[in-house]
C-alpha positions as CSV (number, residue, x, y, z in Angstrom):
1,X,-29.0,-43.7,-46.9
2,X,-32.7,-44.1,-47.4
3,X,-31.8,-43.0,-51.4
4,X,-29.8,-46.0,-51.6
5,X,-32.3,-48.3,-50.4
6,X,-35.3,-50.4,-52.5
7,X,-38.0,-51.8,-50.7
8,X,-39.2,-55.2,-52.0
9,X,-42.7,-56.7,-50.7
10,X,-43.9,-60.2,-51.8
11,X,-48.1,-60.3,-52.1
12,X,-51.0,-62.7,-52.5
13,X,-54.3,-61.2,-51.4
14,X,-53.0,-58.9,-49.2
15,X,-55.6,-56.5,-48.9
16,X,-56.3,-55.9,-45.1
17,X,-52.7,-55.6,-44.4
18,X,-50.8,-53.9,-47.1
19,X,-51.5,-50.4,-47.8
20,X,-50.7,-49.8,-44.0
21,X,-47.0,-51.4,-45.2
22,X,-47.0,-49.1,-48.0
23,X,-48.0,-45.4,-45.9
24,X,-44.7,-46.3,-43.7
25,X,-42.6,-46.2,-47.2
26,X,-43.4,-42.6,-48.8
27,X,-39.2,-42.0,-48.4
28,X,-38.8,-44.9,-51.0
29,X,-38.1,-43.7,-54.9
30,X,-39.3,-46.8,-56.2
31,X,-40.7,-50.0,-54.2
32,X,-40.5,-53.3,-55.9
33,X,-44.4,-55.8,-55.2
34,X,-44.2,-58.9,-56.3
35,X,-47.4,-60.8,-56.1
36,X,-48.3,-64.1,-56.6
37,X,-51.9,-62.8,-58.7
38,X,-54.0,-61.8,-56.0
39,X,-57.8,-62.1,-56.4
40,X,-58.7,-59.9,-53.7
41,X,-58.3,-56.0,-53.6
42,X,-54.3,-55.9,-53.5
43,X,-53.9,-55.0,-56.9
44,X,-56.4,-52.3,-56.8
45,X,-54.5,-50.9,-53.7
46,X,-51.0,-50.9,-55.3
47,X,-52.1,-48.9,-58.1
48,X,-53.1,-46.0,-56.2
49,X,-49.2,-45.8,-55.3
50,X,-47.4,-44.1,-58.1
51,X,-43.9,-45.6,-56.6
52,X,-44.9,-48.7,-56.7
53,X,-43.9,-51.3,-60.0
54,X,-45.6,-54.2,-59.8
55,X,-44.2,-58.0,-61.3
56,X,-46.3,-60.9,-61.0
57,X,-45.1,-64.4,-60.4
58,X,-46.8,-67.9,-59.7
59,X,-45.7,-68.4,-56.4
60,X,-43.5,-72.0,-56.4
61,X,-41.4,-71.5,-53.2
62,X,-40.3,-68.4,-51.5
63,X,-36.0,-68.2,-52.6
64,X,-36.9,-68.0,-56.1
65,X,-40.0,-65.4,-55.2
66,X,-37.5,-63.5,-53.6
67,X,-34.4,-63.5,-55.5
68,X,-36.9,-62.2,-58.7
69,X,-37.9,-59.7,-56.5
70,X,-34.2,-59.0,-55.7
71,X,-33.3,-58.8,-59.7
72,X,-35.5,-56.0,-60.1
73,X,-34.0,-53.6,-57.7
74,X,-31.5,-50.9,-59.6
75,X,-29.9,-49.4,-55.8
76,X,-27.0,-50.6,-54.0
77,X,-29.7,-51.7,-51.0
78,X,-32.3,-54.0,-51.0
79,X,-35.0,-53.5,-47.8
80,X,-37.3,-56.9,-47.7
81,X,-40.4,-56.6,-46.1
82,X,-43.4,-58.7,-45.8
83,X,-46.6,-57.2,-46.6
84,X,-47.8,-57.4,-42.6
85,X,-44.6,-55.4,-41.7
86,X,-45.0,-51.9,-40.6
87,X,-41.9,-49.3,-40.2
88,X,-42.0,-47.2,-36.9
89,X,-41.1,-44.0,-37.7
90,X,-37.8,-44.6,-35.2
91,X,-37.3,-47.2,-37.5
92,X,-37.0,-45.0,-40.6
93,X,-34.9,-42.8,-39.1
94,X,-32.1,-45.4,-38.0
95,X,-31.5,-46.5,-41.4
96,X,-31.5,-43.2,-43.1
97,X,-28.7,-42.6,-40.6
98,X,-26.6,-45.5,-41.1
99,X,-23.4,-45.0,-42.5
100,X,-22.2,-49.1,-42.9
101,X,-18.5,-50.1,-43.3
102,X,-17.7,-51.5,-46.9
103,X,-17.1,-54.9,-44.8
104,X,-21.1,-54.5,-43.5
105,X,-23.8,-56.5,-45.8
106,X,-26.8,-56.4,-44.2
107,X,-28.7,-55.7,-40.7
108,X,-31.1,-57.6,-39.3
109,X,-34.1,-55.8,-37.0
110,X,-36.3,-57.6,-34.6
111,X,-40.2,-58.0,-34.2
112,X,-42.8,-56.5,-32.2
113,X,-45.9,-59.0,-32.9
114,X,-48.8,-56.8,-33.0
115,X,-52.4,-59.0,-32.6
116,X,-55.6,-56.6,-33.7
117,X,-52.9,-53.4,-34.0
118,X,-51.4,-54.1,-30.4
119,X,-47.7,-54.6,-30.0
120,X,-47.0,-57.1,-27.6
121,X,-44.3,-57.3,-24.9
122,X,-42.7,-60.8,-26.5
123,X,-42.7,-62.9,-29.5
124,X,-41.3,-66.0,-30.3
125,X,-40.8,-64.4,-34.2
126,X,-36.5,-64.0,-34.2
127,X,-34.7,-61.4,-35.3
128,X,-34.6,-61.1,-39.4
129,X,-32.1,-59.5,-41.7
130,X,-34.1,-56.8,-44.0
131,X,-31.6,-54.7,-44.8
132,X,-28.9,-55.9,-47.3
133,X,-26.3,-54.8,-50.2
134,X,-27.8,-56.2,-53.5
135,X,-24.8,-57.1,-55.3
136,X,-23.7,-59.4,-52.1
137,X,-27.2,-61.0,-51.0
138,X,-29.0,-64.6,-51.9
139,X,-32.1,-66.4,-50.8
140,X,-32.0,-69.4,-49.4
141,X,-35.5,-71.8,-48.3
142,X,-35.7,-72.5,-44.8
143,X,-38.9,-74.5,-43.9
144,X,-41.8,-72.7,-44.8
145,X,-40.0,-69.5,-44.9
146,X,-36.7,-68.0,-46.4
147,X,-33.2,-66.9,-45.2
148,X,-31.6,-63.7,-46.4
149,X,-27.9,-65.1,-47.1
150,X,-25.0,-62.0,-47.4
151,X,-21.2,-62.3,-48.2
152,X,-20.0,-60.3,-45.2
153,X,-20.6,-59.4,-41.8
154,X,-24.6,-58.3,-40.4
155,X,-25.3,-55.3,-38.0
156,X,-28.6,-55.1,-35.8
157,X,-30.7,-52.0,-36.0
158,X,-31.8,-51.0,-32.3
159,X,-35.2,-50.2,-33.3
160,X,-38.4,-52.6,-33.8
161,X,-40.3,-53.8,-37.0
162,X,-44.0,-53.8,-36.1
163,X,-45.4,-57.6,-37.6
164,X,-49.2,-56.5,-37.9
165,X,-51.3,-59.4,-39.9
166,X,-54.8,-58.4,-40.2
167,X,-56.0,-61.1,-42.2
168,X,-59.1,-63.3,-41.3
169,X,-58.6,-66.4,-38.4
170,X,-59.9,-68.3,-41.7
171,X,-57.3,-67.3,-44.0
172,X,-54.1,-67.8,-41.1
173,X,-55.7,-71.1,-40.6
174,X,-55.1,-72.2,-44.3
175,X,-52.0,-70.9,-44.2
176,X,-50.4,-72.6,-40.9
177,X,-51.6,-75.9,-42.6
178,X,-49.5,-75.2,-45.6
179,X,-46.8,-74.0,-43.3
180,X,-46.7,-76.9,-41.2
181,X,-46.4,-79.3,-44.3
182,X,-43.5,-77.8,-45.3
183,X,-41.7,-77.8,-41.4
184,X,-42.4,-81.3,-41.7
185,X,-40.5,-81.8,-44.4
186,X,-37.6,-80.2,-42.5
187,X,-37.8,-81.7,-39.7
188,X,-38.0,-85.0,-41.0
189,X,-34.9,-84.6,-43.5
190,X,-32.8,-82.5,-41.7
191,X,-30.0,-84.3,-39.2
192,X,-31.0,-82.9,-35.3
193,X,-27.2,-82.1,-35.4
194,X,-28.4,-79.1,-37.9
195,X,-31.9,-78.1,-36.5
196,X,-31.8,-75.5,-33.7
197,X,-33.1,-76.5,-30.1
198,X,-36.6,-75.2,-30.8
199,X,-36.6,-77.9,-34.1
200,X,-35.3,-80.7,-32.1
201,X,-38.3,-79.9,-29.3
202,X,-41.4,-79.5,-31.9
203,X,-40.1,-83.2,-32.9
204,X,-41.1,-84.3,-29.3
205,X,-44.6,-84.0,-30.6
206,X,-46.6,-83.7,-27.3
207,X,-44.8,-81.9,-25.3
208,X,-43.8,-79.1,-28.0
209,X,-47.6,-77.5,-27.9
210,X,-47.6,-77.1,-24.1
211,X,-43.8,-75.5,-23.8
212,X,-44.7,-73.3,-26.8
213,X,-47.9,-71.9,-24.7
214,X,-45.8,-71.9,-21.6
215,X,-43.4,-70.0,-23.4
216,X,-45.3,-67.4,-24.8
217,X,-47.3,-66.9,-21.5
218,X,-44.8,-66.9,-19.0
219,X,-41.1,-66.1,-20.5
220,X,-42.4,-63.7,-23.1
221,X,-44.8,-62.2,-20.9
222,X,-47.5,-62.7,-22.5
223,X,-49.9,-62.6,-19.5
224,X,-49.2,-59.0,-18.9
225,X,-51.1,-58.4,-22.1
226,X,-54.6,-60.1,-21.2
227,X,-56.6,-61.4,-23.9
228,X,-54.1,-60.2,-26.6
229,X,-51.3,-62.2,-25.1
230,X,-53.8,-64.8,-24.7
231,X,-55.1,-64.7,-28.7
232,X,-51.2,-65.4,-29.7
233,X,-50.1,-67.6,-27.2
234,X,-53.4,-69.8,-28.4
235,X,-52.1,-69.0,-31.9
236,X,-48.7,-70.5,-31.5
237,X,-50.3,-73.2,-29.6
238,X,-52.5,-74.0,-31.9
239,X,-49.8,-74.1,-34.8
240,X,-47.4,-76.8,-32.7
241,X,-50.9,-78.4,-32.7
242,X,-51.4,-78.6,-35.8
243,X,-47.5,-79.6,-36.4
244,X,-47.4,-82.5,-34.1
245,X,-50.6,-84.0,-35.8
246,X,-48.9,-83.5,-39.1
247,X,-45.6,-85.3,-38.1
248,X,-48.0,-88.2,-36.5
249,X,-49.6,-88.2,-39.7
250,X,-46.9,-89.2,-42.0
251,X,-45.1,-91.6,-39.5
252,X,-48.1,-93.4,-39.5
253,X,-48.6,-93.5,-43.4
């Protein structure tokens, strides 16, 4: 299977995160960057990888990033990864094994969230589909993010994806800003009869920052992994934070 398969990896200044990505993909005949022209030492990084082709693209929204990244991949499979995700090597193994029915599209895997390189026991992150036929797959915007849209039915691969961002406090910061702009925009135009129960809850403003901490504490057992658990619980926190004063923001204006 893992013949069949093309990894694709979208990048802007990804330099403390991706070449671990890239150690995990030495099975891949090609692998397919992206990157939105990084300033930092990405570039340099990819080159030392003789698999990897590298496209650059002004970033405008992340469908259109993707789906690019999608054209350029020559094998029946697509594998999309972002440049934080790390492949166990159970992982691997799984999906060179698969042998999918012609009525199977895609798989999605789910997340350990690693904080400072240490897997947690729970994450709020959901399950994502990474895995799909090319000929039969489309992105989609969702928020700040993207969803992986396939023709037929999706499997679940048993094993974990490892999310292991690296970068600075300051540079997660600046991005959960530009994040939470475009949730607001979501959650603001969307009818609550089409957001899911965790939308309709981050509308409640207050009370979304304190069940999100609550959440990652307690259900996710987050407690059981001391500071760690701690450091992302205050994370999400901090983004719902940051959400509510946003959505305050532009009722107000």
């Amino acid at each position: 299977m893992l013949n069949q398969i093309t990894p694709v990896i979208l990048t802007y200044n990804e330099e403390p995160n991706i070449e671990r990505t890239l150690k995990k993909l030495d099975w891949a005949e090609r692998i397919i960057v992206v990157d939105s022209f990084s300033t930092d030492a990405t570039l340099d990084i990819l080159t030392k990888y003789p698999k990897v082709d590298v496209f650059k693209r002004k970033f405008d929204s992340h469908s259109p990033q993707w789906n690019y990244g999608l054209d350029q991949v020559e094998t029946d499979w697509i594998l999309s990864l972002d440049s934080d995700y790390v492949l166990p090597d159970e992982l691997i193994a799984e999906i060179a094994e698969l042998n999918p029915e012609d009525s199977v599209d895609g798989y999605f895997a789910r997340f350990k969230y690693c904080v400072f390189g240490k897997p947690l026991r729970g994450t709020i992150l959901p399950p994502r589909q990474i895995l799909s036929r090319k000929d039969r797959s489309s992105y989609i915007n969702d928020g700040h993010t993207q969803l992986l849209q396939v023709k037929g039915e999706s499997g679940y691969l048993k094993n974990y994806i490892h999310h292991d961002d690296r970068k600075a406090l300051s540079r997660w910061l600046w991005a959960q800003d530009r994040y939470m702009l475009i949730e607001v925009d979501k959650l603001r135009h969307t009818p609550n009869s089409e957001l899911s129960l965790g939308d309709r809850i981050r509308k409640w403003k207050v009370l979304a920052p304190f069940i999100i901490l609550l959440y990652c504490l307690i259900l996710r057992g987050g407690i059981l992994d001391g500071w760690y658990g701690y450091y992302y619980a205050f994370q999400r926190m901090f983004a719902e934070i940051l959400l509510s004063l946003r959505l305050i923001e532009k009722e107000f204006r």
